[in-house]
N, C-alpha and C positions, 0 to 999 in steps of 0.2 A: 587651661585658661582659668578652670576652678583655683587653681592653685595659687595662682598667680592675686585672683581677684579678693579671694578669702582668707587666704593663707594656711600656713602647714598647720599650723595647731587648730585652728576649726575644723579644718576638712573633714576629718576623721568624724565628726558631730554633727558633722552638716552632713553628710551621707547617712548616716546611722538614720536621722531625721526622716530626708527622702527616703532614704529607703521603706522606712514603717510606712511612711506619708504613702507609698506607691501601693504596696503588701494590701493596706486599708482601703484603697479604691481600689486592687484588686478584685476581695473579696466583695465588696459593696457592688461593683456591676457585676459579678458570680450570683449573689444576691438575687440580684434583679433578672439576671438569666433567668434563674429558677423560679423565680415567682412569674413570669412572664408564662416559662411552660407547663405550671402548675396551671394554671389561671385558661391554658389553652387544653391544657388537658380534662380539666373542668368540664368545658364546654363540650368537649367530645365527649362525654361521657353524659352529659346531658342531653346531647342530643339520639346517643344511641337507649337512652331512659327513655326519653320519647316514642321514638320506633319501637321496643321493642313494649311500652303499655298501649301504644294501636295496634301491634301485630295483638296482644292479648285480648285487647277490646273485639278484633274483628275476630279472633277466634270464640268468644263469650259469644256472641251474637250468633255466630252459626250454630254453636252447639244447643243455645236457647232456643235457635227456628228448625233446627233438625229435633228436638225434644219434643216442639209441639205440633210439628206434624206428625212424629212417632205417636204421641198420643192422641190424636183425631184418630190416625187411623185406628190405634189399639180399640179406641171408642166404638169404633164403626164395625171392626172384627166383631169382638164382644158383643155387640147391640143387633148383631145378623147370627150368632151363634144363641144368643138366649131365642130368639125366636124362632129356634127351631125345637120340636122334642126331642128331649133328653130321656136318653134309655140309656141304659148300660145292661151289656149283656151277660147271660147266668154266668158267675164264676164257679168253678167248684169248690169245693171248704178244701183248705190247709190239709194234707196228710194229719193223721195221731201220731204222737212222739211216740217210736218203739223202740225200746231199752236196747242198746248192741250186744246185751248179752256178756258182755267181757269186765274182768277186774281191774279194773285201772290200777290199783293201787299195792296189787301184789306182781312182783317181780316175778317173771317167768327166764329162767337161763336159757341161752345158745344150744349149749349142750349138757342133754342130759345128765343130771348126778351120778346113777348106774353106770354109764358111759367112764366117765370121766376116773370112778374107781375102777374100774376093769381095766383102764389102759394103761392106768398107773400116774394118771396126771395129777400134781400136786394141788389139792386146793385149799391149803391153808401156808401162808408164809410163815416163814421159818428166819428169824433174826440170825446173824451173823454167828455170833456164840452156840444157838443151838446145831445153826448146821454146822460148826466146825466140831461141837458135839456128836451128831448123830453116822457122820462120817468118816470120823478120828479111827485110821487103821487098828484094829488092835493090838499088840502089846503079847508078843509072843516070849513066855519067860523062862 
């Protein structure tokens, strides 16, 4: 009927048209979608603001009437403890520091040095070169 009514050489421009024309209102109530559940999300979010600065109110308050009845009584502990005498019983004085005797600072071995040459244990290393020096078959000529 389009065709008929506008003919063949518009149609082509007249669709391109609507078409945009369509795309833009589209987008434009997409638009509005989202501003609509912006707008509601807002509000949820507002209202759980609310709840949760009176859960915090009602928790400030308890902790301010739990604080001061801790401190009445702490008052009234304290105020039936000074009125009674105060003694504290003999301590003995602290031990005197007595030296352990021992040299921290010299090195004592596992085992004896004596030991150690008597059984033939080596105690000094021997680089590569030396020992292939000092164990090098001799040389029968």
């Amino acid at each position: 009927m389009a065709l008929i009514v506008i003919g063949p050489e518009k149609l082509p421009r007249v669709a391109r048209t609507l078409g945009s024309l369509m795309g833009k209102a589209q987008r434009y109530i997409s638009d509005v979608k989202a501003e609509v559940n912006r707008t509601m999300d807002l509000d949820e979010l507002k209202k759980m603001k609310e709840t949760m600065e009176g859960a915090a109110r009602d928790v400030e308050s308890s902790v301010q009437t739990s604080a001061l009845d801790f401190e009445k009584q702490w008052n009234d502990t304290t105020a039936e403890l000074s009125t009674e005498p105060t003694h504290t019983p003999w301590e003995p004085p602290p031990p005197e520091y007595k030296h352990p005797g021992k040299k921290f600072r010299l090195k004592q071995a596992a085992v004896p040095q004596w030991y150690k040459s008597r059984a033939g244990v080596r105690t000094k290393t021997l680089s590569g070169a030396a020992r292939v020096a000092r164990y090098r078959p001799t040389r029968l000529g």
